[in-house]
N, C-alpha and C positions, 0 to 999 in steps of 0.2 A: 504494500500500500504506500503510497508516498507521503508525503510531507502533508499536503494539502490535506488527505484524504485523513491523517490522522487526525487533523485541528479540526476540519469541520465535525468529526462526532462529537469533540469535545468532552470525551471524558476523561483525557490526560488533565487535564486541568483542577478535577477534581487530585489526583496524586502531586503535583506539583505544588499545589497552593501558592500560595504570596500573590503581588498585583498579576503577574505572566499566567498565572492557573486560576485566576478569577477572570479575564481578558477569555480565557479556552473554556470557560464555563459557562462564559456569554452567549456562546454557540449552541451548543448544547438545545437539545429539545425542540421549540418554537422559533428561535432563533434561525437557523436552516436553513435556506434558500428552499432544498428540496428534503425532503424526508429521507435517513436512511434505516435500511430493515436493522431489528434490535441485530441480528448474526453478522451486520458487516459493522459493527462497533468497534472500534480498534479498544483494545486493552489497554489498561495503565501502563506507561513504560514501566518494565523490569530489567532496565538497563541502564548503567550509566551514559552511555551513546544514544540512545534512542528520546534521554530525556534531555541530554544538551541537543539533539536536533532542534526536538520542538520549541525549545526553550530558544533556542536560537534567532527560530522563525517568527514564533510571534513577538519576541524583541525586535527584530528588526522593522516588523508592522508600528509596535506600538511607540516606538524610539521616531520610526518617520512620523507618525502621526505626533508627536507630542514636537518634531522641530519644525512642521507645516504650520502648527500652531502659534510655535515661537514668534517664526517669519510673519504671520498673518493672512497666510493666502497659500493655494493649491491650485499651482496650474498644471496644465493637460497634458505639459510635456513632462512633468515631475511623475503623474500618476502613470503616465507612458513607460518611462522609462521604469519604476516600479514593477510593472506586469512585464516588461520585456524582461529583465535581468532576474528575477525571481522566478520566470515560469509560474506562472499563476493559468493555468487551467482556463479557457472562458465560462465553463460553464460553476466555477469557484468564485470568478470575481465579484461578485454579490456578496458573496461572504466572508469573504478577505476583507471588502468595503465596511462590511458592519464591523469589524474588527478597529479597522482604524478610525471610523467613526468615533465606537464606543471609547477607544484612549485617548481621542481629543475630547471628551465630556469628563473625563473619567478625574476626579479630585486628585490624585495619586499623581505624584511628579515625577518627571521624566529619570530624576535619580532612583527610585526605586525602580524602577524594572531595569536601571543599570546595572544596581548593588548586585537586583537577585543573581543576574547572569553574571556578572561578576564570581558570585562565589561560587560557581559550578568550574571555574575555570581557573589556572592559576593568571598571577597578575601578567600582563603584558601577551598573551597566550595567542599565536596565530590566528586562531577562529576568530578572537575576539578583534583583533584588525581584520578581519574581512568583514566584519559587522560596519569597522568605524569606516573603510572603503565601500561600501554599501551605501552610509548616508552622505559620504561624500556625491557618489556615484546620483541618487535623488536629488541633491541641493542643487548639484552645479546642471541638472536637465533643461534647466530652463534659460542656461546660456550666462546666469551671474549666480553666484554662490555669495551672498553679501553679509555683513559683519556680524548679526543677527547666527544666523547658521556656521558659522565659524565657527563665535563663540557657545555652542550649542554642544557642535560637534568634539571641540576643545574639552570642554565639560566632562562630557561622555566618555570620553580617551583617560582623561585622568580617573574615574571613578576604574576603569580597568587596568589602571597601575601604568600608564604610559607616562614618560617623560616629555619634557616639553620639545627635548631631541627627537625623539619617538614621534610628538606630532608633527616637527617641521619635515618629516621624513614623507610622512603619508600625505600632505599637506601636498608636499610637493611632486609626490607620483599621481597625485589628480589635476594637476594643474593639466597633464598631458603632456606627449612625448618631445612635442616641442621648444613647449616653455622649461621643462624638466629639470633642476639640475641631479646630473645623475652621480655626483658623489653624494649628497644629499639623501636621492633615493635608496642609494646604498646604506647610508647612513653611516658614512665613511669620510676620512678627510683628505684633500689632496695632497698633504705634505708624506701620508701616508705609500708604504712601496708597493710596490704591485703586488708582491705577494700578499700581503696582508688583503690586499681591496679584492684580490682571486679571492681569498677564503672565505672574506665577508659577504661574497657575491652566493657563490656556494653553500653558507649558511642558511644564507633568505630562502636560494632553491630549497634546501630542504624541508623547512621549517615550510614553507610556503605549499608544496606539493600537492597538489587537491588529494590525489590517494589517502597519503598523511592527515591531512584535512579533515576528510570524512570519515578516516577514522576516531577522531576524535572530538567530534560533535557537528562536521557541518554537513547539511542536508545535501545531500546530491543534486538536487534542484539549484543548489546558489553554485556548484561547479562552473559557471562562465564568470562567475566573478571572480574564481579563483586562477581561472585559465588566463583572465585578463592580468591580474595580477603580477601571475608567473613571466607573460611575456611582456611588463613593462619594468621588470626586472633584469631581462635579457638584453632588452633594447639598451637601460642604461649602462650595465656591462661591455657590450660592444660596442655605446659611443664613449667608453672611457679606454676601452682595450684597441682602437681608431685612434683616440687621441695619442697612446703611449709608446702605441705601436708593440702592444702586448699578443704576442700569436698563443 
């Protein structure tokens, strides 16, 4: 069953608790778009992987819903790019939407559904940068990413242990391949040798790997985020290993 198909039964949210398993409990019953028979109910995770999936997914819902709200406004290329990058099903987005809906009503601030995923994860934890690449990926859809959503998404990063080094990193692999700087993306210094900026690079691959990824909590569904990822990591390797004349 996939990702989507686990959240719209909504009974993982009963096991998860906190604001993320009250958001999946929303769903649940009346809620529905369509009815599902009681036998295609997905069970409670009994997995530590199965429950950072979900856990993942409806952060990532309710994290953009609570920085549309920051901003003020939801335009069509933000909610575009949303369904295009997450795989969202057509016949799900109805219920995806009452999701995000319900976390921009919802009293509960966008630090708590930070904390909770936060503590499924350790600090600074790969997954947990494909989330903050993710609201990157939503803000800047509509062509400006502005001060409002920076400091949103800044926010966010420190609740999962990032450094301010750690944001001007991410910060600046969104900016895009052009404006890029890619010792930066590396998160590397130029004064540094090339060996060291190899190994750093090789790092990230690892760490970064969707395989690795989804082993450890990310939905298979968010794999073009992490494909994107991987190859704006390579791009800045090769315009640094160009620059050095590293073969």
């Amino acid at each position: 069953m996939s990702i989507w198909g686990k959240i719209i039964g909504g009974a993982a949210g009963f096991a998860m608790g906190g604001p993320l398993g009250a958001l999946l409990g929303a769903l649940a019953g009346h809620a529905v778009d369509r009815q599902l028979e009681p036998e295609a109910l997905p069970a409670p995770p009994d997995d530590r992987q199965g429950t950072r999936q979900i856990a993942f997914t409806i952060a990532v819902i309710a994290l953009g819903a609570k920085m549309a709200k920051a901003d003020g406004k939801v335009t069509r290329a933000e909610v575009a790019a949303f369904k295009q990058v997450f795989k969202i099903p057509p016949d799900e987005v109805k219920n995806v939407a009452r999701v995000f809906d319900q976390a921009k009503r919802d009293v509960a601030g966008y630090d708590a559904y930070a904390r909770q995923l936060a503590q499924m994860f350790e600090d600074r934890h790969p997954v947990l940068e494909e989330l903050i690449d993710g609201l990157f990926h939503i803000a800047r859809a509509d062509g400006n990413v502005d001060a409002t959503e920076i400091a949103f998404i800044r926010d966010v990063a420190a609740i999962f242990g990032f450094t301010d080094a750690d944001f001007a990193r991410m910060r600046e692999a969104n900016l895009g391949p052009d404006l890029a700087d890619p010792y930066t993306l590396l998160g590397v210094r130029r004064e540094q040798s090339d060996e060291e900026i190899r190994a750093a690079w090789r790092r990230l691959m690892r760490e970064n790997h969707p395989d690795k990824l989804m082993a450890e909590g990310l939905p298979p569904e968010f794999v073009a985020l992490a494909n994107e990822k991987v190859a704006s990591l390579n791009a800045a390797y090769d315009r640094i290993a160009k620059e050095r004349g590293i073969k």
